[in-house]
C-alpha positions, 0 to 999 in steps of 0.5 A, a space after each residue: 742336304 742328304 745325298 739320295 742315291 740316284 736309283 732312289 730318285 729315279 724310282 720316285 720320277 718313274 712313279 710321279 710320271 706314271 699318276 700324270 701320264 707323261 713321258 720319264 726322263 731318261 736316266 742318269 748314265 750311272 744307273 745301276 738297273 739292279 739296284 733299283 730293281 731291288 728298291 722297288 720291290 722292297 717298296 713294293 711298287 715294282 708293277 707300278 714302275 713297270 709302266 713307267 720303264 716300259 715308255 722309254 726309248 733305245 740305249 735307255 731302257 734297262 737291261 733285257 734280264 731287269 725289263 723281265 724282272 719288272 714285266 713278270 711282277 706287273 703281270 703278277 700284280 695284275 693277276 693278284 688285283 683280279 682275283 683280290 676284287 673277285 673274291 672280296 665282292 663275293 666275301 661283301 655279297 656274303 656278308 650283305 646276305 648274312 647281315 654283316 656290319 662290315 666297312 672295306 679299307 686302305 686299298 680296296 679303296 684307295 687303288 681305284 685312284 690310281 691310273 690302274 688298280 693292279 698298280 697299287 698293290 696290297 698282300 692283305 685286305 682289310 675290311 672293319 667289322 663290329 667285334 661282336 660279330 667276329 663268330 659269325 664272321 669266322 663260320 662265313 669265311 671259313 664257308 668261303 674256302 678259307 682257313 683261320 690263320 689267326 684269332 684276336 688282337 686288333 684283327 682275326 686273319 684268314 687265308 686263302 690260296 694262292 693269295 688271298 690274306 684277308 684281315 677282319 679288324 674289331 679295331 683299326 688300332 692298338 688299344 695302347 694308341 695315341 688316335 685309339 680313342 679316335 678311331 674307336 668312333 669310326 662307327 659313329 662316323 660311317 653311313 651306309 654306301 648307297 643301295 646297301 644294307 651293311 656295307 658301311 664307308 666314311 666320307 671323303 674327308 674322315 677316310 683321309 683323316 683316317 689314311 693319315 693316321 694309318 701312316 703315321 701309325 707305321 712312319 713312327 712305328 718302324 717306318 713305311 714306304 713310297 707306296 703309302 705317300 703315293 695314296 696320300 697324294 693320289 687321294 689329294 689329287 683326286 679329292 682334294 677340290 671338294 674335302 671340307 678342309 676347316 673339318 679336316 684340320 680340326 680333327 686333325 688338331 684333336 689328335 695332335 697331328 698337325 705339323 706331321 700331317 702338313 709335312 706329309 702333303 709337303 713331302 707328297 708335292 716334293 716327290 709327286 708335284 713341283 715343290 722345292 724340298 727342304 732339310 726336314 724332307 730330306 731327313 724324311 726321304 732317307 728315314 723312308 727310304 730306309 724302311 721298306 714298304 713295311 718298314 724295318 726291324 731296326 726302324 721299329 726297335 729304334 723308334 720304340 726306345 725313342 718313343 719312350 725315352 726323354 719322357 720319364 726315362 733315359 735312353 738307357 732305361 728305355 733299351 733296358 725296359 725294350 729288352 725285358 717286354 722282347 723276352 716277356 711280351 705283356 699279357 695283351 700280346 701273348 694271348 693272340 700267341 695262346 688264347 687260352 691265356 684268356 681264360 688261365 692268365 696265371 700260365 702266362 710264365 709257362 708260356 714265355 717259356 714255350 715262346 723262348 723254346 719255340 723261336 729257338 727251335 722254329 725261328 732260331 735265325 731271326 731270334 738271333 738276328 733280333 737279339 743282334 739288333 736291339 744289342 748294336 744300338 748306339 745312343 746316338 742311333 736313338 737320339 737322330 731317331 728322336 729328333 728326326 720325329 720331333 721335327 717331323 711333328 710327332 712325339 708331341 
C-alpha cells in the first residue's frame, strides 16, 4: 500500500464531512497546516474545506495566518458563485428571447448538490450550443459586455471582468475521442427543461453518463482532481435511488468504460463513505493526487505516450512521435491558433515558424520548461503510466 501523506488524507476527511454534515476529527499532530493549504487550492477546494476547518475546536485549529488563507478564499468563492448565476441567468434569458438552442453543463448543475453552491467552485462555465448558431452566439455575448477570447476548436471562449470565463461547446469532445461518437448524439438525447423554449437538459441518468466521461476524458488525459470525485459521489448520493441503473451500465458497456466507471464509485466510497480501499485505489489516490484539479503537464505528456504506445508502436516511437506533434501540432490544432488556416491550409509550415517564434519571445519560460519534461521521461515513468490505466479499466 502507497503511504499518503497525512495533509492529503486529512483534506479528503474535511470534505466528506463537510457533504454529511458532521463534525471532522481532530488532526494528526504533525500536520503541517501550509502543506495542506497548498493542496487545497491546487485541487481547488480550499473554500470547500474552509467549512470544515471552521468547526474545530482549541489547540485544533490551524494556525491564525492559514484560517485566513482559507476564509479569504471562501469568501472569494462566494463572491464568484453569485456573480457566475447572475450573469449565466441572464446569458440563458438572452439566448431564450434569441431563440438560442443552448444546454448548461458540469457545474452550473452539479454545485446545486452540494450543501452550498459556492463550495463547488468553477473558473469556466460551460453551456452546448448547435454549431450552427455559434454566429448568433458570438453577436449576443459580445452584446452582453463580453470579449471574444477565442474562436473554434470544440468551443468558442469569452470573457468578462472580473471573472467571467464562459465556454460555448459546438462538441462536448475531441473529435479524435474514444466517447466522440457518443457524445456527438447528446442532442438527440436532451428534452426541453420544463417552461422553456430552448433551454435543453439530459435526464438523470445521461447527465451522469455524460459527468463520467467528462472525468475520464481528464483522468486518462493528464489527471484530475478530488473536486470531480466529489460531483460524482455527490450526484450518486443524491440520484442514485431513482437512476435506472440497467440504462446506465448498458450505455456505459457501448463505450467500453465499465471497469473505470465501477472503480470511480469505488474510489467515491473509499474517500466519501465507509468502504475499505484496496491496492488499485491506493494507485488511483496517488495518480490524482498528483495531478492537481486540472491535471499536470507531466501526467498529461506521460499519459499521451502511454496511450499510444503498446498498440503499434514502442515506447520510444511513441515519445519520438509526441516530440515532432509538440513542435509541428496537426492542422486541426493549429487552426484554433490561425483561423485563416481554414481557408489557406498551405501556410501551415509558416505558421509553425511563427509558433516556435512566438512561444520564444512570449512563452520563453514554459517552452523550456515543456521541452525539459517531455526530454526527463524514463521508460519506466510510461510503463507505471500504463499499467496503472490498464488496471484501472482504461486503455481498453
Amino acid at each position: 500500500m502507497r503511504i499518503i501523506q497525512p495533509e492529503k488524507q486529512y483534506l479528503i476527511h474535511l470534505l466528506a464531512s463537510v457533504i454529511k454534515d458532521m463534525q471532522p476529527s481532530n488532526p494528526p499532530g504533525e500536520m503541517d497546516w501550509e502543506k495542506l493549504y497548498r493542496f487545497a487550492v491546487r485541487h481547488g477546494v480550499a473554500n470547500m474545506a474552509w467549512y470544515g476547518l471552521n468547526r474545530l475546536k482549541g489547540d485544533s485549529k490551524p494556525t491564525q495566518e492559514v484560517r485566513t488563507k482559507f476564509r479569504s478564499d471562501c469568501a472569494k468563492a462566494i463572491a464568484k458563485e453569485a456573480t457566475q448565476h447572475i450573469t449565466v441567468e441572464q446569458i440563458l434569458k438572452t439566448f431564450e428571447e434569441n431563440g438560442i438552442a443552448c444546454m448548461p453543463l458540469k457545474g452550473y448543475l452539479v454545485k446545486y448538490l452540494y450543501p452550498r453552491p459556492d463550495m463547488r467552485l468553477m473558473a469556466d462555465v460551460d453551456i452546448l450550443i448547435k454549431g450552427e448558431q455559434a454566429g448568433p452566439v458570438q453577436k449576443l455575448m459580445v452584446g452582453l459586455g463580453f470579449t471574444v477570447e477565442r474562436l473554434g476548436g470544440n468551443h468558442d471562449i469569452y470573457y468578462k471582468r472580473p471573472f467571467m470565463n464562459m465556454e460555448m461547446h459546438r462538441r462536448l469532445i475531441s473529435e479524435d475521442s474514444p466517447y466522440n461518437e457518443y457524445l456527438s448524439k447528446t442532442w438527440d438525447r436532451a428534452k426541453l427543461k420544463d417552461g422553456c423554449k430552448c433551454t435543453y437538459q439530459l435526464t438523470h441518468e445521461d447527465f451522469y453518463i455524460y459527468l463520467l466521461i467528462h472525468l475520464t476524458k481528464h483522468y486518462a488525459g493528464g489527471g484530475t482532481g478530488v473536486r470531480s470525485f466529489l460531483d460524482i459521489y455527490l450526484y450518486n448520493q443524491c440520484y442514485g435511488g431513482r437512476m435506472d441503473w440497467n440504462y446506465i451500465w448498458t450505455e456505459v458497456d457501448k463505450i467500453n468504460l465499465r471497469e473505470f466507471a465501477e472503480n470511480i464509485l469505488g474510489l467515491c466510497e473509499v474517500w466519501f463513505g465507509n468502504a475499505q480501499s484496496k491496492e488499485l485505489y491506493e494507485e488511483m489516490t496517488a495518480y490524482i493526487f498528483s495531478s492537481g484539479a486540472y491535471g499536470s503537464r507531466r501526467n498529461s505528456i506521460i499519459s499521451s505516450v502511454s496511450r499510444k504506445a503498446g498498440k503499434k508502436q514502442s515506447i520510444r516511437a511513441a515519445s519520438q512521435l509526441y516530440r515532432v506533434k509538440l513542435f509541428f501540432p496537426p492542422l486541426s490544432t493549429m487552426k484554433i491558433l490561425y483561423p485563416f488556416l481554414a481557408a489557406m491550409p498551405l501556410l501551415l509550415p509558416a505558421c509553425w515558424v511563427l509558433r516556435g517564434i512566438r512561444s520564444l519571445l512570449f512563452k520563453r519560460r514554459h517552452t523550456f520548461q515543456m521541452l525539459h519534461q517531455v526530454h526527463s521521461l524514463s521508460e519506466e515513468d510510461i510503463l507505471r503510466m500504463g499499467n496503472l490505466h490498464k488496471k484501472a479499466g482504461l486503455l481498453k
